[in-house]
Every structure is written in structure tokens, then in C-alpha cells.
PDB file with one MODEL, atoms N, CA, C and O in Angstrom:
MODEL        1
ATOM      1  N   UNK A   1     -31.328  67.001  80.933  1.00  0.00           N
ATOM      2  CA  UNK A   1     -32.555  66.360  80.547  1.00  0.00           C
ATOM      3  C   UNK A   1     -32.390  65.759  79.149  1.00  0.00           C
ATOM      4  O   UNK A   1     -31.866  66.378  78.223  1.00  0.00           O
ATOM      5  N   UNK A   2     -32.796  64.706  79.069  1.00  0.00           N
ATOM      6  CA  UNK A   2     -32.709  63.746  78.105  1.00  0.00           C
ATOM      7  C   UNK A   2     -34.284  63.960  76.957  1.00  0.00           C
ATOM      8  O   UNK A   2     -34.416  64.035  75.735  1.00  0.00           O
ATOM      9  N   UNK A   3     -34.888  63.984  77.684  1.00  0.00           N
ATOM     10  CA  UNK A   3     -36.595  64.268  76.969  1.00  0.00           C
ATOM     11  C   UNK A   3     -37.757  64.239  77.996  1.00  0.00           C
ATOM     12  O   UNK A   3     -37.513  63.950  79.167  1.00  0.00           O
ATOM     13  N   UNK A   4     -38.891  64.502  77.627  1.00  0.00           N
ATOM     14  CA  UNK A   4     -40.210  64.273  78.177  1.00  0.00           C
ATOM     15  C   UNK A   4     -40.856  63.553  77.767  1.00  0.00           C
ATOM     16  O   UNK A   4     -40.602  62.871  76.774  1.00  0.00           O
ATOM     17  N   UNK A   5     -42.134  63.507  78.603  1.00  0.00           N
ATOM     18  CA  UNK A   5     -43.751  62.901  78.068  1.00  0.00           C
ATOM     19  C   UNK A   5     -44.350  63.276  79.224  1.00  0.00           C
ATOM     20  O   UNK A   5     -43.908  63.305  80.372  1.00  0.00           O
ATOM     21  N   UNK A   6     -45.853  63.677  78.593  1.00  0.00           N
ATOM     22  CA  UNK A   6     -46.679  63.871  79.616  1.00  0.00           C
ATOM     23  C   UNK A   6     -47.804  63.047  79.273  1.00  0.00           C
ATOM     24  O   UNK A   6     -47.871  62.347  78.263  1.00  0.00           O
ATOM     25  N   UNK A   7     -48.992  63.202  80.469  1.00  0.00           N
ATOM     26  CA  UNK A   7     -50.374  63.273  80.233  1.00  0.00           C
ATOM     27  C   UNK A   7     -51.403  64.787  80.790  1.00  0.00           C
ATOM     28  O   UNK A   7     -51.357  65.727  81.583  1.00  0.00           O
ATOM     29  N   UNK A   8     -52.222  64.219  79.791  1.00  0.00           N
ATOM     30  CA  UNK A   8     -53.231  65.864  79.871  1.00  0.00           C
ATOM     31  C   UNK A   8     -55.103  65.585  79.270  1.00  0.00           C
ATOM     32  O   UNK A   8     -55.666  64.871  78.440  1.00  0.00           O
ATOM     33  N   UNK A   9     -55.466  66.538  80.191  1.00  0.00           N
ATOM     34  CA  UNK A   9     -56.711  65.679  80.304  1.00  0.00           C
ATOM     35  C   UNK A   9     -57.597  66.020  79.166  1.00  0.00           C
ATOM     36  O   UNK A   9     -58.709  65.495  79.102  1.00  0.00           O
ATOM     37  N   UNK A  10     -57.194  66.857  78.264  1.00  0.00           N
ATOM     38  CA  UNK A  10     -57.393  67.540  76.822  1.00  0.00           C
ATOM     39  C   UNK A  10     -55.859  67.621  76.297  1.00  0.00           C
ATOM     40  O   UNK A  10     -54.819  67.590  76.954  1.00  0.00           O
ATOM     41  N   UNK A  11     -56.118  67.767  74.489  1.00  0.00           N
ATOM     42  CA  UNK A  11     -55.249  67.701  73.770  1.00  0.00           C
ATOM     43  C   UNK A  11     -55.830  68.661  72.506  1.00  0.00           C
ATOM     44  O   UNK A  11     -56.478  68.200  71.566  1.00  0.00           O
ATOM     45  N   UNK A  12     -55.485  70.037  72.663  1.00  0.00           N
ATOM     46  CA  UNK A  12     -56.491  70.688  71.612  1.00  0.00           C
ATOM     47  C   UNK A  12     -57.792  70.366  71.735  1.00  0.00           C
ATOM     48  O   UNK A  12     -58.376  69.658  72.556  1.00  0.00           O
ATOM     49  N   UNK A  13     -58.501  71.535  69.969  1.00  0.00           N
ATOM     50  CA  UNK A  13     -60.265  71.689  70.234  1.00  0.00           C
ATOM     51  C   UNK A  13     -60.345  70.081  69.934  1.00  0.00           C
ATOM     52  O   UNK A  13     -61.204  69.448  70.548  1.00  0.00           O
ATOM     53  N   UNK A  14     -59.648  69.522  69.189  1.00  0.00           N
ATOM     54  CA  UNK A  14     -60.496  68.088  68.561  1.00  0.00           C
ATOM     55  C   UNK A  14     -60.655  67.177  69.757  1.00  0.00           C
ATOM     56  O   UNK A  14     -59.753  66.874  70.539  1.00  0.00           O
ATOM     57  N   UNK A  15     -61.839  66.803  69.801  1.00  0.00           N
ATOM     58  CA  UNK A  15     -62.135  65.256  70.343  1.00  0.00           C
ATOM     59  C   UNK A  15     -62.229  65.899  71.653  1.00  0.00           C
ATOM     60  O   UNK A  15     -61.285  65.325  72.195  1.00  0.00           O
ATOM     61  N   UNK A  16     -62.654  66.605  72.457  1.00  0.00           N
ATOM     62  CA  UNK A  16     -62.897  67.157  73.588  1.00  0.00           C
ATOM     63  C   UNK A  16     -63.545  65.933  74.512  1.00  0.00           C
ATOM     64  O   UNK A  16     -63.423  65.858  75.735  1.00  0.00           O
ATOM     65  N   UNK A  17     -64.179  65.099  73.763  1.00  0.00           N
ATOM     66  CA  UNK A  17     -64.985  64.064  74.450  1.00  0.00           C
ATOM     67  C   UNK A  17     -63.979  62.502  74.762  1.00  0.00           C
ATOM     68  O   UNK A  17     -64.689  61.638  75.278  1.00  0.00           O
ATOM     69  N   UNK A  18     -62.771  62.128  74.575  1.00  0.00           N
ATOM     70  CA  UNK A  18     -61.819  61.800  74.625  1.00  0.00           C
ATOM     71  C   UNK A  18     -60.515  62.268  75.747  1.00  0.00           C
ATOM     72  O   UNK A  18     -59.947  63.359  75.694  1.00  0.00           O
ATOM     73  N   UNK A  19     -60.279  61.432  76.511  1.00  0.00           N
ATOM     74  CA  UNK A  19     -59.701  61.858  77.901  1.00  0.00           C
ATOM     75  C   UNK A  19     -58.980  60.700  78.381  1.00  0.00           C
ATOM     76  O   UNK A  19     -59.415  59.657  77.894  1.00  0.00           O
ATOM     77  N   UNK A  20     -57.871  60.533  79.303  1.00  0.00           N
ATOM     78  CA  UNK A  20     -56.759  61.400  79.212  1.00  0.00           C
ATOM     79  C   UNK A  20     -56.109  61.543  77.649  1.00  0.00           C
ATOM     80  O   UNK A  20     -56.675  61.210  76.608  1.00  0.00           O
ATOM     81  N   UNK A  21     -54.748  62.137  77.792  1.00  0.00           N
ATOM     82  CA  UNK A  21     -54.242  62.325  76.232  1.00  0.00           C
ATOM     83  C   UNK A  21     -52.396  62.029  76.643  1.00  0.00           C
ATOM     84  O   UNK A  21     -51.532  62.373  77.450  1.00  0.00           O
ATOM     85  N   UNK A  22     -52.535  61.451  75.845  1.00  0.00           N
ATOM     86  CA  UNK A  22     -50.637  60.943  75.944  1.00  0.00           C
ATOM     87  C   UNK A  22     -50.071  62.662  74.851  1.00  0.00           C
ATOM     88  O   UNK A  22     -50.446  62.980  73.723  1.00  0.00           O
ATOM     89  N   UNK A  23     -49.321  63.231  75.577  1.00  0.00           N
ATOM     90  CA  UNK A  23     -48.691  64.485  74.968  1.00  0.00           C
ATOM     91  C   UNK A  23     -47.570  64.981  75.136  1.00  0.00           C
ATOM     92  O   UNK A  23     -47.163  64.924  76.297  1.00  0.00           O
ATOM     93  N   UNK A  24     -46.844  65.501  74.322  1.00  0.00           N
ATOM     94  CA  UNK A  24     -45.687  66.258  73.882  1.00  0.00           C
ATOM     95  C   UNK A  24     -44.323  65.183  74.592  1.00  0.00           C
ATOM     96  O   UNK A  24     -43.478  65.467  75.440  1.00  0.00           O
ATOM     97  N   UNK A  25     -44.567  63.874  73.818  1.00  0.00           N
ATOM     98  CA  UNK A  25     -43.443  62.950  73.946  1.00  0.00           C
ATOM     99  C   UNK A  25     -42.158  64.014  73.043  1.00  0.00           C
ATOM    100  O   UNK A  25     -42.482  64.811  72.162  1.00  0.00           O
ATOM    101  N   UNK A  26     -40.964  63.828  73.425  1.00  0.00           N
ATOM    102  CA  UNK A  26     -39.962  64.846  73.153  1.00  0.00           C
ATOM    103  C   UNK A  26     -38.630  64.129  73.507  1.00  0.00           C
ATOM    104  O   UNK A  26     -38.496  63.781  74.680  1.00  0.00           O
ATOM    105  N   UNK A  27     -37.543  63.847  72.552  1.00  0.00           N
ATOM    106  CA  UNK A  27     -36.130  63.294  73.002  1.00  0.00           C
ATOM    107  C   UNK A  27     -35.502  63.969  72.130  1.00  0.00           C
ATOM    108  O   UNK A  27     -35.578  63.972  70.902  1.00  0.00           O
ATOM    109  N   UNK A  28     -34.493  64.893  73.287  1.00  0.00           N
ATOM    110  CA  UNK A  28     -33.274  65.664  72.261  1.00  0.00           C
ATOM    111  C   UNK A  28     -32.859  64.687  71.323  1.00  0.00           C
ATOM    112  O   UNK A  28     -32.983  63.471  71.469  1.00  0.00           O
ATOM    113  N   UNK A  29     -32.188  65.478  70.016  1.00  0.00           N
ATOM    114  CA  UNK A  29     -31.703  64.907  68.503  1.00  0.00           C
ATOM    115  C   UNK A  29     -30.776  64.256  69.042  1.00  0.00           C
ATOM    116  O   UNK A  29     -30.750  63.100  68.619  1.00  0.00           O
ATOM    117  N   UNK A  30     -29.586  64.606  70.188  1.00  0.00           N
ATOM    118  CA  UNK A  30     -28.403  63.860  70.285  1.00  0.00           C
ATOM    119  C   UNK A  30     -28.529  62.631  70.974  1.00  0.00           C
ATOM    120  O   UNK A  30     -27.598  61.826  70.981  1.00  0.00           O
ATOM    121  N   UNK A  31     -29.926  62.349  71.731  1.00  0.00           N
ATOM    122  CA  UNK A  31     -30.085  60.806  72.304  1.00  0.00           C
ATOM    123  C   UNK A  31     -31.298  59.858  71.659  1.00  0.00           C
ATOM    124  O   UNK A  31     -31.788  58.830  72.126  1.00  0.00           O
ATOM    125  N   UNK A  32     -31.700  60.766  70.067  1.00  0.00           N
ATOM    126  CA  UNK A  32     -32.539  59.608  69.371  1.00  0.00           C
ATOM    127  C   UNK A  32     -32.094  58.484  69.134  1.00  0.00           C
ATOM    128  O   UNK A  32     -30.888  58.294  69.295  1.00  0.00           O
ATOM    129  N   UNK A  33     -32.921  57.454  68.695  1.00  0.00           N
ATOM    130  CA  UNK A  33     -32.693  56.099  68.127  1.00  0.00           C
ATOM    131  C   UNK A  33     -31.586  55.550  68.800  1.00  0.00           C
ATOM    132  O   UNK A  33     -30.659  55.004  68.202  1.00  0.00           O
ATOM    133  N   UNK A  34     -31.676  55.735  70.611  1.00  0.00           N
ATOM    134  CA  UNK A  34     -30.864  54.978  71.557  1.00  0.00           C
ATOM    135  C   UNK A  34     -31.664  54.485  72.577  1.00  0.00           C
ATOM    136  O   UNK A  34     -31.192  54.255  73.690  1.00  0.00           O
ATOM    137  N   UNK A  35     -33.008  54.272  72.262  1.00  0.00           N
ATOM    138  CA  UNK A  35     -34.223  53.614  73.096  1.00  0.00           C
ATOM    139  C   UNK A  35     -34.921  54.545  73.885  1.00  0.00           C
ATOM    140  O   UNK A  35     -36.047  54.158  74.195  1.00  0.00           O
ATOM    141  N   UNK A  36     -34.544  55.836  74.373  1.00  0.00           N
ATOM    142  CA  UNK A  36     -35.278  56.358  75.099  1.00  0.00           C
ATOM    143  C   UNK A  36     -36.856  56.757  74.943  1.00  0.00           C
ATOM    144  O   UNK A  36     -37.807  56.918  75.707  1.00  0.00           O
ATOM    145  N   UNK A  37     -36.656  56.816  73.787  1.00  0.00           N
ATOM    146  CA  UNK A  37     -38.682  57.181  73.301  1.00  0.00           C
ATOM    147  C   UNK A  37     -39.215  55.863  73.730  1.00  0.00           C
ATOM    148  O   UNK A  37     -40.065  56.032  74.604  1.00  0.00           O
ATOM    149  N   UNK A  38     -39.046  54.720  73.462  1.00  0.00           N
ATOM    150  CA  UNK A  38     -39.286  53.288  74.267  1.00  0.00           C
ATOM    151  C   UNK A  38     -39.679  53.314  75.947  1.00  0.00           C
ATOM    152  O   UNK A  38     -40.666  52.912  76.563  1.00  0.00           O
ATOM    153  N   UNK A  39     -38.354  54.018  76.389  1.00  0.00           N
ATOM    154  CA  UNK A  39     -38.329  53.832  77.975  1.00  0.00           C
ATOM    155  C   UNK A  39     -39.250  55.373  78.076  1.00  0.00           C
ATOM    156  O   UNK A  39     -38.969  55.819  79.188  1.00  0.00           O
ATOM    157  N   UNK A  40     -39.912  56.037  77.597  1.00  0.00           N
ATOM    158  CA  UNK A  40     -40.850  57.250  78.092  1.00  0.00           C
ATOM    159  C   UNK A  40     -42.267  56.767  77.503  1.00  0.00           C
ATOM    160  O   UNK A  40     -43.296  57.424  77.668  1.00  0.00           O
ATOM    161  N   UNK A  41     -42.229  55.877  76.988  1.00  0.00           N
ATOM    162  CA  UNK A  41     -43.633  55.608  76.451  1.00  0.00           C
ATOM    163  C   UNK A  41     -44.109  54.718  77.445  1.00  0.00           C
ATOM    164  O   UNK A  41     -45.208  54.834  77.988  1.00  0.00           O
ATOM    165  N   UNK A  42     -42.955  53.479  77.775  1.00  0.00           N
ATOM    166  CA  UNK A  42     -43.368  52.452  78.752  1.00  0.00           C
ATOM    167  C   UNK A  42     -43.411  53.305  80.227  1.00  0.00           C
ATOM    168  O   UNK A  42     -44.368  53.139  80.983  1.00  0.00           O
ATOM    169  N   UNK A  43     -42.409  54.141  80.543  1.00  0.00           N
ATOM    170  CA  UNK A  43     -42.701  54.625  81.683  1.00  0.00           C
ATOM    171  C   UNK A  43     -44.889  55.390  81.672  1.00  0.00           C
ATOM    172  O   UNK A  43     -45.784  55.078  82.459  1.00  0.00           O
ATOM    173  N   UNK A  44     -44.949  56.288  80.563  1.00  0.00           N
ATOM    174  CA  UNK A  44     -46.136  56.879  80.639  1.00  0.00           C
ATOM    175  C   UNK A  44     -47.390  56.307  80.683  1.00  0.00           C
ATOM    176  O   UNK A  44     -48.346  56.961  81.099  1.00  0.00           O
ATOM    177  N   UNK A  45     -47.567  54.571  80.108  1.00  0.00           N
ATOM    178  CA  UNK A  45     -48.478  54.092  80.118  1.00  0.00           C
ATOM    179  C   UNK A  45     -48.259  53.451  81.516  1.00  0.00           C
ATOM    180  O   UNK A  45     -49.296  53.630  82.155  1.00  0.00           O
ATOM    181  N   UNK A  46     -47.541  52.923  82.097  1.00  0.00           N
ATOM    182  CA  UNK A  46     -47.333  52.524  83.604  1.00  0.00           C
ATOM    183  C   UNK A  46     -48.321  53.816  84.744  1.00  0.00           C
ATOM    184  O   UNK A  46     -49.146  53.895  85.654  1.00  0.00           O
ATOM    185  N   UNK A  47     -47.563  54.512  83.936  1.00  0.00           N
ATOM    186  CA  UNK A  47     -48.599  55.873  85.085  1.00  0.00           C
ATOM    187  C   UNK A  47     -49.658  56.052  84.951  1.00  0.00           C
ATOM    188  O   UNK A  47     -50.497  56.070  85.851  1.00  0.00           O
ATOM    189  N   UNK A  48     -49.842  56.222  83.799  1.00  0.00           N
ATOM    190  CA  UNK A  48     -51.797  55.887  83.160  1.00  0.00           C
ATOM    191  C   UNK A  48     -52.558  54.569  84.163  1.00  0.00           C
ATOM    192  O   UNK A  48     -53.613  54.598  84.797  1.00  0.00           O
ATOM    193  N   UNK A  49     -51.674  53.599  84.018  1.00  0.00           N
ATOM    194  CA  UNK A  49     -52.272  52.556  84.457  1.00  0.00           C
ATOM    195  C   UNK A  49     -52.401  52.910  86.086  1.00  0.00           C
ATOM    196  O   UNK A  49     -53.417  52.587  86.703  1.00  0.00           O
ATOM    197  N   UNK A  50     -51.423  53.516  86.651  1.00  0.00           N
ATOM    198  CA  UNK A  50     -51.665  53.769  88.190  1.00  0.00           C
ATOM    199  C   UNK A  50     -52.663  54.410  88.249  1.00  0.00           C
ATOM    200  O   UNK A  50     -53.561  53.838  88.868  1.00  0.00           O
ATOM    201  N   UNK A  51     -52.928  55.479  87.822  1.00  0.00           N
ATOM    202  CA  UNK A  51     -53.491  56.359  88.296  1.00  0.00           C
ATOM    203  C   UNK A  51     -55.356  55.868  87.510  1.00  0.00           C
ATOM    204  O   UNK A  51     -56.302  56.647  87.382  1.00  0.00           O
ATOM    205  N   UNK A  52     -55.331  54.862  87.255  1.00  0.00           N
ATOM    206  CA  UNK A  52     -56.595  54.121  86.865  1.00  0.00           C
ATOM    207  C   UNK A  52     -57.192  53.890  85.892  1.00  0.00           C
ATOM    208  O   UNK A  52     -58.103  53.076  85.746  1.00  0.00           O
ATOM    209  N   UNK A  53     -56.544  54.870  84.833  1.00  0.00           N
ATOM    210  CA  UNK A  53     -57.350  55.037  83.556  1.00  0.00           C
ATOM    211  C   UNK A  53     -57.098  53.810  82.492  1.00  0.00           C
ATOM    212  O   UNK A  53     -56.074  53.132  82.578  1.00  0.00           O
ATOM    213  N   UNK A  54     -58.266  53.519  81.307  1.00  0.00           N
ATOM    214  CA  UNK A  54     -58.275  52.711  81.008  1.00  0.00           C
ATOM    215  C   UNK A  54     -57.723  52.413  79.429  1.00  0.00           C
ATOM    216  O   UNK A  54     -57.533  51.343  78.850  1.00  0.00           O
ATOM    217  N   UNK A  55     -57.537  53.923  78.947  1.00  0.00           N
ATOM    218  CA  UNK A  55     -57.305  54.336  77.569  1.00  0.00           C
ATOM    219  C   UNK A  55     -56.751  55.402  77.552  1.00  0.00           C
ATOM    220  O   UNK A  55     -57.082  56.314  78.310  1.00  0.00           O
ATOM    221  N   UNK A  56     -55.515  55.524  76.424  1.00  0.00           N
ATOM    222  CA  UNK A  56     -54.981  56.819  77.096  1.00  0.00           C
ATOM    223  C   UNK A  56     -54.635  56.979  75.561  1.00  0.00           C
ATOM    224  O   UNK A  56     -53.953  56.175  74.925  1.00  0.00           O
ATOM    225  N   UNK A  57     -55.375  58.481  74.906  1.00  0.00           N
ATOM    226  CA  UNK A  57     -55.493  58.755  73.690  1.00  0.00           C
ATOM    227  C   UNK A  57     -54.084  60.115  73.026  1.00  0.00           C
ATOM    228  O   UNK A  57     -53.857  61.238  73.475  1.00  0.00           O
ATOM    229  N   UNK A  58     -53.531  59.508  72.062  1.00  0.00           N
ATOM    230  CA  UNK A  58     -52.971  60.686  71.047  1.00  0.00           C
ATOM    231  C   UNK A  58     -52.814  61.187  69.380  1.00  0.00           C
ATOM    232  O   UNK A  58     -53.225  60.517  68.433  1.00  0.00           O
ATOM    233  N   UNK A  59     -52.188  62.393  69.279  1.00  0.00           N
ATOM    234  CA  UNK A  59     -52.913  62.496  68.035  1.00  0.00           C
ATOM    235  C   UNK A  59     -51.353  63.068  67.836  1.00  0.00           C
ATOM    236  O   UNK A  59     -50.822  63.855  68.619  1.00  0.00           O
ATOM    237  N   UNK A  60     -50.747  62.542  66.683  1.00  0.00           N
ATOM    238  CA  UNK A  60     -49.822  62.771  65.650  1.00  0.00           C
ATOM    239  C   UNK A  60     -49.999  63.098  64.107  1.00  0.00           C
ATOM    240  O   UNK A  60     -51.013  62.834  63.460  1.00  0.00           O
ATOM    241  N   UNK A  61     -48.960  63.656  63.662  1.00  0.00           N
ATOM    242  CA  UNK A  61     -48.856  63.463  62.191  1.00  0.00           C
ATOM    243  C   UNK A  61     -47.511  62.265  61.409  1.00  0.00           C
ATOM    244  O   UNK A  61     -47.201  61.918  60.270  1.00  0.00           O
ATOM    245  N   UNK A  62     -47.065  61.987  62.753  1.00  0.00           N
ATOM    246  CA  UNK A  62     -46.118  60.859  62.094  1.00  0.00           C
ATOM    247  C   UNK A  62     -46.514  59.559  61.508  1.00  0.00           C
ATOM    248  O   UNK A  62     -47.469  58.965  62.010  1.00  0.00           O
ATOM    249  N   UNK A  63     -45.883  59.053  60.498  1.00  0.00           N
ATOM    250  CA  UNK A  63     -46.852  57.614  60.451  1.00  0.00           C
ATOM    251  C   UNK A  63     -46.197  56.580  60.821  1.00  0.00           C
ATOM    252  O   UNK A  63     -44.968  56.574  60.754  1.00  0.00           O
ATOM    253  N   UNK A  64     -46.698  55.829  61.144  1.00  0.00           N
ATOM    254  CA  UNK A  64     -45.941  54.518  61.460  1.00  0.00           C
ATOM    255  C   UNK A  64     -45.058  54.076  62.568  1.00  0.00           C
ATOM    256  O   UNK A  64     -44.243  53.156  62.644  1.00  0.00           O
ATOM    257  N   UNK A  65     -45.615  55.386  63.774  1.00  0.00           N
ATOM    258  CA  UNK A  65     -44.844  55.752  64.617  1.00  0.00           C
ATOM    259  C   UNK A  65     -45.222  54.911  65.926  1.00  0.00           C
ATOM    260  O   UNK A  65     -44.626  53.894  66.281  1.00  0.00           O
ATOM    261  N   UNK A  66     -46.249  55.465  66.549  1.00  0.00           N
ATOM    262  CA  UNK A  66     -46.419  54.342  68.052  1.00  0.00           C
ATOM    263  C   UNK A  66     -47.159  53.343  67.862  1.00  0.00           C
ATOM    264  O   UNK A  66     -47.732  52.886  68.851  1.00  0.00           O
ATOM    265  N   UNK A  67     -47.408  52.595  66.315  1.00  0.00           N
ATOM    266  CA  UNK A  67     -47.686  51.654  66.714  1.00  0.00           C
ATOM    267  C   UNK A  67     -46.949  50.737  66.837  1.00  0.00           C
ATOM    268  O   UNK A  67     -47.687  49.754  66.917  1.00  0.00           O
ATOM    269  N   UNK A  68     -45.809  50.384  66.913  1.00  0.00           N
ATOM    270  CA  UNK A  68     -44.234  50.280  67.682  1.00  0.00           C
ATOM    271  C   UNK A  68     -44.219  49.788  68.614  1.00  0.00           C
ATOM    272  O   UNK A  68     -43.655  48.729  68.891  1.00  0.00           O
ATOM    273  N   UNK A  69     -45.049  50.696  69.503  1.00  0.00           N
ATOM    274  CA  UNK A  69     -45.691  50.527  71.169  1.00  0.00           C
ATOM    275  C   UNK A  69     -46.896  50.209  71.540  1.00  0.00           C
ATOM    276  O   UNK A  69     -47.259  50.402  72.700  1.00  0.00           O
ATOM    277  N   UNK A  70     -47.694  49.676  70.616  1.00  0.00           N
ATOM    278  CA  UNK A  70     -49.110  49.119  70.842  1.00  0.00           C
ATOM    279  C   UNK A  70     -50.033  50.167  70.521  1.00  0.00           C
ATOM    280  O   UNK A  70     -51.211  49.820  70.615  1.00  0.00           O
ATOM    281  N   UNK A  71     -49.737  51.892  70.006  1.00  0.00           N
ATOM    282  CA  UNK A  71     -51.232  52.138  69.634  1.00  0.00           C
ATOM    283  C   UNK A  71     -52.012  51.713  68.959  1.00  0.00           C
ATOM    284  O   UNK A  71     -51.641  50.902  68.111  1.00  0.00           O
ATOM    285  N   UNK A  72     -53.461  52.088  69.049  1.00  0.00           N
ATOM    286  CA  UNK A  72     -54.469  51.189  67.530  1.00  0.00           C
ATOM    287  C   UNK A  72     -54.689  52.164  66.719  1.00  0.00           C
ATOM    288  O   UNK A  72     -54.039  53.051  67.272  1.00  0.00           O
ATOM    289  N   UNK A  73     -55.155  52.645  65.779  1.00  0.00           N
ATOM    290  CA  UNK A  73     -55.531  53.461  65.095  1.00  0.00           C
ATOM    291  C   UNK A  73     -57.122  53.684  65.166  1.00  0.00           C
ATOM    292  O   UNK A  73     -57.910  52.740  65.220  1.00  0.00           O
ATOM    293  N   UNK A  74     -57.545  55.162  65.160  1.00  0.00           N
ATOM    294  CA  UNK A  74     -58.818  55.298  66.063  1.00  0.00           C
ATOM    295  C   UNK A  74     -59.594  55.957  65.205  1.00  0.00           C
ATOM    296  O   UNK A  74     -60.753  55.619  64.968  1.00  0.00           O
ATOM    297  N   UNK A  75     -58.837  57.244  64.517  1.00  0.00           N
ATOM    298  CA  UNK A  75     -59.476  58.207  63.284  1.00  0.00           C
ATOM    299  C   UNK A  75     -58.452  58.965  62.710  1.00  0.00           C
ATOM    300  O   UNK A  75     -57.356  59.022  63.268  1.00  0.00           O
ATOM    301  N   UNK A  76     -58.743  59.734  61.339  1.00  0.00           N
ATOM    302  CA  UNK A  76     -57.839  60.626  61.457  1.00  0.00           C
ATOM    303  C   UNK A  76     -58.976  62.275  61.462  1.00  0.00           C
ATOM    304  O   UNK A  76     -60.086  62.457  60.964  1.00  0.00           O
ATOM    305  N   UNK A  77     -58.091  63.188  62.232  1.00  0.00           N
ATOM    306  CA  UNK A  77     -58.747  64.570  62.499  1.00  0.00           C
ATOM    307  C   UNK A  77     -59.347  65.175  61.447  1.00  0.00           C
ATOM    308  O   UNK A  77     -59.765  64.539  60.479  1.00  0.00           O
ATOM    309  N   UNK A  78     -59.433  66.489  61.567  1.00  0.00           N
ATOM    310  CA  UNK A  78     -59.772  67.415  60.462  1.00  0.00           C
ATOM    311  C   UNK A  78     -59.321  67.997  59.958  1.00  0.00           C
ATOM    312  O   UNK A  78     -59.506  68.696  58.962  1.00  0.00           O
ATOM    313  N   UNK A  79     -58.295  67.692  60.901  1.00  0.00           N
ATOM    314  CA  UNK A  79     -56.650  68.830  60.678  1.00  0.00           C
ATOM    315  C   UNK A  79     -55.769  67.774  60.119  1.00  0.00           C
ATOM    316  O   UNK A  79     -54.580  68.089  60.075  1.00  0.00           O
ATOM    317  N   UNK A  80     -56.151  66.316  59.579  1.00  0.00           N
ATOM    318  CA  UNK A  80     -55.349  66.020  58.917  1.00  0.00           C
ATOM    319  C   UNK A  80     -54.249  64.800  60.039  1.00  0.00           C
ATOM    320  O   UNK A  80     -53.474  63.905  59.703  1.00  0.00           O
ATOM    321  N   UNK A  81     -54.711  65.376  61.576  1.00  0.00           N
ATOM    322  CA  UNK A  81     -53.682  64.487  62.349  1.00  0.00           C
ATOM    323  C   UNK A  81     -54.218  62.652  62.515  1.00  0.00           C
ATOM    324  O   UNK A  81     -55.416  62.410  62.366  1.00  0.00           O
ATOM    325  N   UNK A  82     -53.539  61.844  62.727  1.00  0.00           N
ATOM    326  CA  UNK A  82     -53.874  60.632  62.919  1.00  0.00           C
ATOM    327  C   UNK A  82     -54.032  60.514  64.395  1.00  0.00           C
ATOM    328  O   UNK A  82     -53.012  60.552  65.083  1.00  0.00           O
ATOM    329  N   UNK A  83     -55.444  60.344  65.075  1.00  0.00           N
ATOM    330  CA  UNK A  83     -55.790  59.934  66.190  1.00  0.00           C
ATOM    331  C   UNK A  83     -55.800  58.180  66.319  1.00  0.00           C
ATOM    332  O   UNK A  83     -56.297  57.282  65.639  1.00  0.00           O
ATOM    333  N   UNK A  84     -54.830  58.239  67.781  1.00  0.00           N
ATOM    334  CA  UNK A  84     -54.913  56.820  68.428  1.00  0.00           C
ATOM    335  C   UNK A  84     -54.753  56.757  69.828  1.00  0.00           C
ATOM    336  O   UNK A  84     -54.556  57.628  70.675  1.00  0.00           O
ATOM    337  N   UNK A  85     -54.892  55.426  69.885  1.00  0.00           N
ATOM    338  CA  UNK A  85     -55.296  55.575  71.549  1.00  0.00           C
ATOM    339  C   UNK A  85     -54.521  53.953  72.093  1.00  0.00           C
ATOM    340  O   UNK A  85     -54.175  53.253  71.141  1.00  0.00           O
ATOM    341  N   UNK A  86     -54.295  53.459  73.262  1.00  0.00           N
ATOM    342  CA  UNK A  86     -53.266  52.725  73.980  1.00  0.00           C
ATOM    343  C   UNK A  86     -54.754  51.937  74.886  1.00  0.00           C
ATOM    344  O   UNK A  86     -55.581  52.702  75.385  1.00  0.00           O
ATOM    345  N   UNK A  87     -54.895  50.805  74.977  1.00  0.00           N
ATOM    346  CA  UNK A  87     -55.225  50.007  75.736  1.00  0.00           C
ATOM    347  C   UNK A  87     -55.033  49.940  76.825  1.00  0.00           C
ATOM    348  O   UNK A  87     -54.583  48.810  76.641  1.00  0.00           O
ATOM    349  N   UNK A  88     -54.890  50.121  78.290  1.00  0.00           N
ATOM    350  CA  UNK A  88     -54.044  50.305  79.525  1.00  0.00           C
ATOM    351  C   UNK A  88     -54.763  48.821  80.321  1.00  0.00           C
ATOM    352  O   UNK A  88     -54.391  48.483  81.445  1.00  0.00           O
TER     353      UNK A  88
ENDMDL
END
């Protein structure tokens, strides 16, 4: 296994009212910065889009990170994380 990504229909207590949630994107250290976070992001919003939904929300502490891949910037938490969310 190379890495993951999921979706989940909660993401922690914050924002409970906010649904689906793009989560625990993950690429082992030895196949970073060789495109695969690219090809799991495009694969995950493809599935979002199948399965109907219209916005598909996540919350990081990285900066400057998926908007790369089209997130917008939405809020930041209480905990300090930066909430955003994907257009589908």
C-alpha cells in the first residue's frame, strides 16, 4: 500500500452540521512528492461526485496545502485547525 483517503460523514465534535468530510488523506514518506497525494485527491472527489454529493468538507493544520487541488477556505476552528471544503 502506497497511501489512503477516505470519506466520512463526520470529522470530529467541530462543525457537526457540515457533511460529508474528505479524511485521513495519508502517503507513505518513501512515495511523497511523486504525485500520489494528487492521484488520491482526484480519485476522492470523483467518488464524492458519484455518489451525489455536492461539497465535500476538511479540516487541516497544514497551510497552503489543498488549495493545490481546488479547496476554498471556509473558517478556521477552535482548535486552531483550518476548515475547507471542495466544490464537487
Amino acid at each position: 500500500m502506497i497511501g489512503f483517503i477516505s470519506i466520512f460523514p463526520t470529522d470530529g465534535e467541530e462543525r457537526k452540521d457540515l457533511s460529508p468530510w474528505y479524511a485521513t488523506m495519508y502517503v507513505k514518506e518513501a512515495y511523497r512528492v511523486k504525485g500520489y497525494s494528487k492521484i488520491l485527491n482526484t480519485a476522492i472527489l470523483e467518488e464524492a461526485k458519484k455518489r451525489g454529493f455536492k461539497k465535500l468538507y476538511l479540516k487541516t493544520d497544514l497551510i497552503n496545502y489543498y488549495e493545490k487541488f481546488g479547496a476554498t477556505f471556509l473558517d478556521t476552528l477552535n482548535n486552531g485547525e483550518k476548515l475547507y471544503y471542495f466544490n464537487l
